[in-house]
Each structure stands twice: as structure tokens, then as C-alpha cells.
ChimeraX commands (.cxc) that place a marker at each C-alpha (Angstrom):
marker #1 position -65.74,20.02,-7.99 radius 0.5
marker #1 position -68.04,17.35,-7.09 radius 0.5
marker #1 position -67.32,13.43,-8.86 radius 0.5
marker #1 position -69.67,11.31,-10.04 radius 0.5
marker #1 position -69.16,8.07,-11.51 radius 0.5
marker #1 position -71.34,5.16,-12.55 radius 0.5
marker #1 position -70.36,1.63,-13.08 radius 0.5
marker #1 position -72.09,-2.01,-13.29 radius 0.5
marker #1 position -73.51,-1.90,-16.36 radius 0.5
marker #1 position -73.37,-4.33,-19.15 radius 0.5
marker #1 position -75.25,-6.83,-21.51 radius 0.5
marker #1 position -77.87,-9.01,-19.45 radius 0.5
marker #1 position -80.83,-11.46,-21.12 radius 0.5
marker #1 position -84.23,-10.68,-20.22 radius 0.5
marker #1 position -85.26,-11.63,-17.12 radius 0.5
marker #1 position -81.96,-10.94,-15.70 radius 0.5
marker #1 position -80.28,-8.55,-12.70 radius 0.5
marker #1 position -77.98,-5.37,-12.79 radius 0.5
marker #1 position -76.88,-3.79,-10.13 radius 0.5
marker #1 position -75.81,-0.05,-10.84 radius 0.5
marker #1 position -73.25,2.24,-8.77 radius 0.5
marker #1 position -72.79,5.63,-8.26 radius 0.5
marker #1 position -70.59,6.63,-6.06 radius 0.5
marker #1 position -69.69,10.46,-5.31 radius 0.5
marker #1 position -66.55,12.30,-4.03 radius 0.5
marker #1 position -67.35,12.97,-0.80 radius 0.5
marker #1 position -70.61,12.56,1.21 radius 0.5
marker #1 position -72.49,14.72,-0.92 radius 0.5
marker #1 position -75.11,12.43,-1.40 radius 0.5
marker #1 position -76.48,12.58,2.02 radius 0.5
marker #1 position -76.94,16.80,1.52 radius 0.5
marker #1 position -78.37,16.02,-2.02 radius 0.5
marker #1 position -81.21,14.48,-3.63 radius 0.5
marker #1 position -79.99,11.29,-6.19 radius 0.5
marker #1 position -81.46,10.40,-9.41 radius 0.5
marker #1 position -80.79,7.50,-11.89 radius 0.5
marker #1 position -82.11,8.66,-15.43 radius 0.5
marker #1 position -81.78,7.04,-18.29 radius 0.5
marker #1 position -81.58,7.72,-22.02 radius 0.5
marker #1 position -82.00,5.95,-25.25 radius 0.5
marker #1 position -80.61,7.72,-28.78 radius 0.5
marker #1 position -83.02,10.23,-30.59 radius 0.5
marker #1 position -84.86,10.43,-27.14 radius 0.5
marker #1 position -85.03,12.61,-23.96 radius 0.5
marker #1 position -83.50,11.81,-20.85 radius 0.5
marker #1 position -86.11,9.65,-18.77 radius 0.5
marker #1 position -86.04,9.97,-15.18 radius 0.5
marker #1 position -86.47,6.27,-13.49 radius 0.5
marker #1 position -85.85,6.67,-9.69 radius 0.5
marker #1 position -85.07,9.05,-6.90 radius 0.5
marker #1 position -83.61,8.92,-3.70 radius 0.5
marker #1 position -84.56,12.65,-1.69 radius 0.5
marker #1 position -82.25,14.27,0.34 radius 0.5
marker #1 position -84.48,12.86,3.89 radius 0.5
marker #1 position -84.56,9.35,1.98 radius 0.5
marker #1 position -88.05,9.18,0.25 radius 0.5
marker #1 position -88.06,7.11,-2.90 radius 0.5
marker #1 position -89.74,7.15,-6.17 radius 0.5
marker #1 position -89.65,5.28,-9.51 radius 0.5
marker #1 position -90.84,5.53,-12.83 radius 0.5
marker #1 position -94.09,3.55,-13.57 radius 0.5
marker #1 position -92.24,1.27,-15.89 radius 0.5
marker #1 position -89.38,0.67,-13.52 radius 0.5
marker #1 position -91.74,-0.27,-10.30 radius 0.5
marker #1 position -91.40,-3.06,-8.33 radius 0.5
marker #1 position -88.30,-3.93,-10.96 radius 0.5
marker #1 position -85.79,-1.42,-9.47 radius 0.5
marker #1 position -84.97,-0.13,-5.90 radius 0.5
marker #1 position -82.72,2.39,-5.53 radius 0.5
marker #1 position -80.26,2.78,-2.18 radius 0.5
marker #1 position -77.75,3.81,-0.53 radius 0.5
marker #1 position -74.71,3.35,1.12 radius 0.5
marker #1 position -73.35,6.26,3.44 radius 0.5
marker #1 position -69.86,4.34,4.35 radius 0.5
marker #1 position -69.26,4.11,0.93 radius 0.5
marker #1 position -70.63,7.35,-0.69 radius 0.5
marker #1 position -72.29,5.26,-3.05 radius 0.5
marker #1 position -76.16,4.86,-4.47 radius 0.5
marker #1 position -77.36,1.48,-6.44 radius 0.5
marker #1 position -80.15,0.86,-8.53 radius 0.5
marker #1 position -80.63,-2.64,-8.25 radius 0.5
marker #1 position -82.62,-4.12,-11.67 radius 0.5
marker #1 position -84.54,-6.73,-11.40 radius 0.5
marker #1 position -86.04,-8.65,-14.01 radius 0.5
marker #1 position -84.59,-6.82,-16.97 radius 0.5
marker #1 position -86.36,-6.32,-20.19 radius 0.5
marker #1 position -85.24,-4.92,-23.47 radius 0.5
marker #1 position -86.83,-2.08,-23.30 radius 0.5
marker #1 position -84.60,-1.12,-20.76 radius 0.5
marker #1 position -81.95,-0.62,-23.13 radius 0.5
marker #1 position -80.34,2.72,-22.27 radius 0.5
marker #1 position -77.49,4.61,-21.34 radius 0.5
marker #1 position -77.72,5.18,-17.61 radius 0.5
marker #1 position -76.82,8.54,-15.84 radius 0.5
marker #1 position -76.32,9.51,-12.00 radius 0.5
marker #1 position -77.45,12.54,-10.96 radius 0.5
marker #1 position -76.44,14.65,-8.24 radius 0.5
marker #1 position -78.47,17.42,-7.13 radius 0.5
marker #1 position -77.64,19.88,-4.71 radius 0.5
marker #1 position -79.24,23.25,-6.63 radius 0.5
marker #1 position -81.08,23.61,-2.88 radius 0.5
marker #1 position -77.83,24.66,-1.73 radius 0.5
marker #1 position -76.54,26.76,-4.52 radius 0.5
marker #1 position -77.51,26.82,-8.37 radius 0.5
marker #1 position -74.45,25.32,-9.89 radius 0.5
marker #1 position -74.93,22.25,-7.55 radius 0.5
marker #1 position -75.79,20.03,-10.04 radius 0.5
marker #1 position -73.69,16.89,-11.16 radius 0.5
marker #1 position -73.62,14.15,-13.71 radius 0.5
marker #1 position -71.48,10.54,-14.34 radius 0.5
marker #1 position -71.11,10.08,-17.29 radius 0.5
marker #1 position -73.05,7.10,-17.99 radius 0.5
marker #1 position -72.93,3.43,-17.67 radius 0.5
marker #1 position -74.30,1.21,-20.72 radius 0.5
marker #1 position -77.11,-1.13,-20.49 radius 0.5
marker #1 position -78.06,-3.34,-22.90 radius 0.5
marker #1 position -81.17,-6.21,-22.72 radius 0.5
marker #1 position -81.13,-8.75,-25.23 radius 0.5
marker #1 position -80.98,-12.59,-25.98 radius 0.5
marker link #1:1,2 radius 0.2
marker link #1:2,3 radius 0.2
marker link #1:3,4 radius 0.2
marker link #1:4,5 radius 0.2
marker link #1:5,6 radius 0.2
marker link #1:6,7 radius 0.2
marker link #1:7,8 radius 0.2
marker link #1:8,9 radius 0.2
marker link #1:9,10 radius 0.2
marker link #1:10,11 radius 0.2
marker link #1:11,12 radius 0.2
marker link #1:12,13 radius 0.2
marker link #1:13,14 radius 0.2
marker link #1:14,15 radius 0.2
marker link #1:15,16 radius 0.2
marker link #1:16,17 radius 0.2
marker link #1:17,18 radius 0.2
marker link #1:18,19 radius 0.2
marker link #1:19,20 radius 0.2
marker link #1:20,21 radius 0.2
marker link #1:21,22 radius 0.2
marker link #1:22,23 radius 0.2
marker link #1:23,24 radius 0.2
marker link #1:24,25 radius 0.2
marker link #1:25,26 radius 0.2
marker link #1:26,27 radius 0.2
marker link #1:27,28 radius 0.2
marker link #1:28,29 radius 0.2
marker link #1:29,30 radius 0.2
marker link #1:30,31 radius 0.2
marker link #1:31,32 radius 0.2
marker link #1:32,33 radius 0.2
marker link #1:33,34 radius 0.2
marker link #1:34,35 radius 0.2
marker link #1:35,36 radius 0.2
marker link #1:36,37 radius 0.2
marker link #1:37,38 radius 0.2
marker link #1:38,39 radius 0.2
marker link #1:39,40 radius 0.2
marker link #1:40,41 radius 0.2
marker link #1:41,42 radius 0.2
marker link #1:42,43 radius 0.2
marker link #1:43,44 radius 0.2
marker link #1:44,45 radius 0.2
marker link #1:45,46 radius 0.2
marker link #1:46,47 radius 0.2
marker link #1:47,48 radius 0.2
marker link #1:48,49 radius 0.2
marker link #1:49,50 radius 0.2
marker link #1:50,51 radius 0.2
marker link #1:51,52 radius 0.2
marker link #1:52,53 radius 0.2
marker link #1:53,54 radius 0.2
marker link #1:54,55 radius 0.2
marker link #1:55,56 radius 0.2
marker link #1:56,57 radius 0.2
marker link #1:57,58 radius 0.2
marker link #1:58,59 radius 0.2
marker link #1:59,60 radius 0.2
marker link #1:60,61 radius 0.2
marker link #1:61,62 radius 0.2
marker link #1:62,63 radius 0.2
marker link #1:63,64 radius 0.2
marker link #1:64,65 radius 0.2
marker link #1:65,66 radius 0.2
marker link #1:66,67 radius 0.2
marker link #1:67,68 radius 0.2
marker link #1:68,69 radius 0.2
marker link #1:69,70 radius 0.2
marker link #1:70,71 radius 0.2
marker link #1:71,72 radius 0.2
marker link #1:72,73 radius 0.2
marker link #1:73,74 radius 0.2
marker link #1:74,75 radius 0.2
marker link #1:75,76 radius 0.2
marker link #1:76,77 radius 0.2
marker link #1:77,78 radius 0.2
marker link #1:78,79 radius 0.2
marker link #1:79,80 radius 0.2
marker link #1:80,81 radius 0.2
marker link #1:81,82 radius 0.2
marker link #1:82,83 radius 0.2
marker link #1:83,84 radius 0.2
marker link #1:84,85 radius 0.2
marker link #1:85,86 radius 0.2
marker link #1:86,87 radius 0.2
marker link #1:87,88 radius 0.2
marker link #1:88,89 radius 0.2
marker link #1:89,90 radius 0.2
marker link #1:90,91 radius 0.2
marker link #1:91,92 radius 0.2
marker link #1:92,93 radius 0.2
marker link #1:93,94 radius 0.2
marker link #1:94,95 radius 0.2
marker link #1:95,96 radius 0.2
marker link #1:96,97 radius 0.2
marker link #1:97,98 radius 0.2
marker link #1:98,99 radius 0.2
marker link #1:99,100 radius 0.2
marker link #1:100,101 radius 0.2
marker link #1:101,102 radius 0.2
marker link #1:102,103 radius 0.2
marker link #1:103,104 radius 0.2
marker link #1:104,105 radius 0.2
marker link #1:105,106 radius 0.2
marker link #1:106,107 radius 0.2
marker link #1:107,108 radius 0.2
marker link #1:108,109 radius 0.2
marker link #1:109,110 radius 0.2
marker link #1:110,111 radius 0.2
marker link #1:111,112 radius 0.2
marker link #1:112,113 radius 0.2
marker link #1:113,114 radius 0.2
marker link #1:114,115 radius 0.2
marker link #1:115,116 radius 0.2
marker link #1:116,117 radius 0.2
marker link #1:117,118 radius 0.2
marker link #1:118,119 radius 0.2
view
């Protein structure tokens, strides 16, 4: 069973910088494609940036050139770094893990890191 945890988040003014972890049991996250999503309550899941298994990047359009997502292989870990933070970015953020190239049931979640935008 594959672990995924998210930490970093917290309450930031606008304007301000988060840095998000993820890190994974194992290396899995060089086999597997990563994804940061992010949810608000009474709304769907929102997808705001992936990192593909050969290392291509993409971001929602109201996330770009605010966050970068990355990795580090020596620590089995992937950031989204937030920049310039605004409320609207309020949301619960999730880690994703998703090896379902390899095998169906390869698909993992953290369980969420809280992060709130406000003065």
C-alpha cells in the first residue's frame, strides 16, 4: 500500500507564499504521474497542476505563473510552490498519485492539507 501525505499548508494574507509537500512511500513518484487538486465545500475537486510521469508540467489557468510544481527524487517528495496567494485559493489541497498505467487500483490520495487566504 502506497503513502501519501501532504503538509505545508496553513493561513497566509494575500499576496503571500506556500509551499506544499507531498511526499510518497517509496519512489513511486518517478513511475507515476503527480497531481495537486484542490477542493472547496459544495464543489468538485479542481485539478491545479501536474507533474507526468517523463516530467512535463501543466497548471490550471487560474494557478499559472502563481504555482510551479516539482520534484525531489532524494526525497520522494513533490511541492507546489504558491506564489502570490489570493483568496480565492481557499481550498483543501489533495496529492494525487497515479499509477492506473501500471495497474487499475494504482491510484492514491493524502489526505489533504488546508489552505486558507485571508487578511
Amino acid at each position: 500500500q502506497v503513502q501519501v501525505v501532504e503538509s505545508g499548508g496553513g493561513l497566509v494574507q494575500p499576496g503571500g507564499s506556500l509551499r506544499l509537500s507531498c511526499t510518497t512511500s517509496g519512489s513511486i513518484f518517478r513511475l507515476y504521474a503527480m497531481y495537486w487538486y484542490r477542493q472547496v465545500p459544495g464543489k468538485q475537486r479542481e485539478l491545479v497542476a501536474t507533474l507526468t510521469r517523463t516530467g512535463n508540467t501543466n497548471y490550471a489557468d487560474s494557478v499559472k505563473g502563481r504555482f510551479t510544481i516539482s520534484r525531489d527524487n532524494a526525497k520522494n517528495t513533490v511541492y507546489l510552490q504558491m506564489n502570490s496567494l489570493k483568496p480565492e485559493d481557499t481550498a483543501v489541497y489533495y496529492c494525487n498519485a497515479d499509477g492506473r498505467v501500471y495497474d487499475p487500483n494504482y491510484n492514491y490520495w493524502g489526505q489533504g492539507t488546508q489552505v486558507t487566504v485571508s487578511s
